[in-house]
C-alpha positions in Angstrom: 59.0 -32.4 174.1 55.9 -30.2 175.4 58.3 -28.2 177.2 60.5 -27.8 174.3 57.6 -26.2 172.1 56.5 -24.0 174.5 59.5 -22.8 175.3 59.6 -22.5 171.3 56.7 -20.4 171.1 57.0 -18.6 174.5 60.6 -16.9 172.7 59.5 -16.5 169.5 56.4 -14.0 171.1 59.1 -11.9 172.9 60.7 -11.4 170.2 58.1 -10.5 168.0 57.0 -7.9 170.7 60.3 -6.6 171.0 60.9 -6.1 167.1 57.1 -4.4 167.1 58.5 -1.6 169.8 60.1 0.9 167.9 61.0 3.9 170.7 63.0 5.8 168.2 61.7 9.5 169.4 61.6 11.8 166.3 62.4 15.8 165.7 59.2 18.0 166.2 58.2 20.3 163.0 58.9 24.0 163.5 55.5 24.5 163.6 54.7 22.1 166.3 58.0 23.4 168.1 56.5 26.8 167.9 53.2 25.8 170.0 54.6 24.1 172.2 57.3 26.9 173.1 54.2 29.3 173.1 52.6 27.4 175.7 55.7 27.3 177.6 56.2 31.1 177.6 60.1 30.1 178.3 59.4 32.1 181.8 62.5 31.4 184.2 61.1 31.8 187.8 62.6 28.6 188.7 66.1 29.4 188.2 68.2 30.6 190.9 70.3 33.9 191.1 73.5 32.1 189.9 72.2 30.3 186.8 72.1 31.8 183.3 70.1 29.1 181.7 68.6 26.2 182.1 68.3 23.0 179.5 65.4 20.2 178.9 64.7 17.6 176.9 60.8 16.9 176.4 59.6 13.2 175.4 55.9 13.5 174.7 53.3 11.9 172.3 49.9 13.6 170.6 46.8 11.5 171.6 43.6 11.3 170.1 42.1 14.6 171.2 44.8 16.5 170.0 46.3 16.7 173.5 50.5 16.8 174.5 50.5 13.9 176.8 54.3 14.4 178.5 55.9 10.9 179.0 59.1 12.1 180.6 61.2 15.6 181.1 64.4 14.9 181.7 66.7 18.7 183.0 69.8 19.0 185.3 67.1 21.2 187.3 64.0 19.6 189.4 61.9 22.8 189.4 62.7 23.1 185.5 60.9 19.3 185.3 57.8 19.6 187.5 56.9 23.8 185.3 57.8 22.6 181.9 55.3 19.2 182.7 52.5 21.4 183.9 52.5 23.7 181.1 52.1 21.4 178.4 50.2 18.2 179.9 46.9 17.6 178.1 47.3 20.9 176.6 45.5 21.1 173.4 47.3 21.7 169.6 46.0 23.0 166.6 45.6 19.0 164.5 48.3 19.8 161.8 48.5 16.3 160.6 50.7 15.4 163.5 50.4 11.3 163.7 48.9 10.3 166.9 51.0 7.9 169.3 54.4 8.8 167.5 57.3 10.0 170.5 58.3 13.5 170.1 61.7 14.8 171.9 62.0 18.6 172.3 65.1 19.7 173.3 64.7 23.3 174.5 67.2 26.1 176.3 65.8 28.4 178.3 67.8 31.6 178.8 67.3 33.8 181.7 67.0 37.7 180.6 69.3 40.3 182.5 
């Protein structure tokens, strides 16, 4: 009977955790899109002579000090990861009422000029 309870209580905490983690990543505003491409400065150097473009998806969260804290960039091209986590990484934004802790995903294209 012990066992029974506990085995009770023990699923009726996971799934109370699991309902509480809601990892539904939401659209960026255009004005937060726009600093965060700024900082980018959409610079190609990692791209090789035979591609055109290159695209990227950016999940990422606003802490406390106003910082970009990257969780994950996720791009057909390795190089394209490792720059576009190094230019915004505990970068600093202008606080436009952004919510703190919330997932962001940024898909971006970067085109390569001729």
């Amino acid at each position: 009977m012990k066992k029974l309870k506990l085995l009770i209580i023990a699923f009726m905490l996971f799934a109370i955790n699991a309902s509480a983690n809601n990892f539904d990543p939401i659209k960026p505003t255009d004005e937060l899109r726009a600093e965060l491409i700024q900082l980018i400065h959409l610079q190609c150097d990692y791209l090789s002579l035979k591609d055109k473009d290159c695209s990227a998806e950016i999940l990422f969260t606003i802490n406390s000090h106003n910082e970009i804290v990257v969780i994950s960039v996720s791009s057909p091209n390795p190089k394209a990861e490792k720059h576009l986590a190094s230019k915004l990484n505990y970068k600093k934004i202008i606080p436009n009422g952004y919510k703190q802790g919330v997932l962001f995903l940024l898909p971006i294209k970067i085109v390569k000029e001729q």
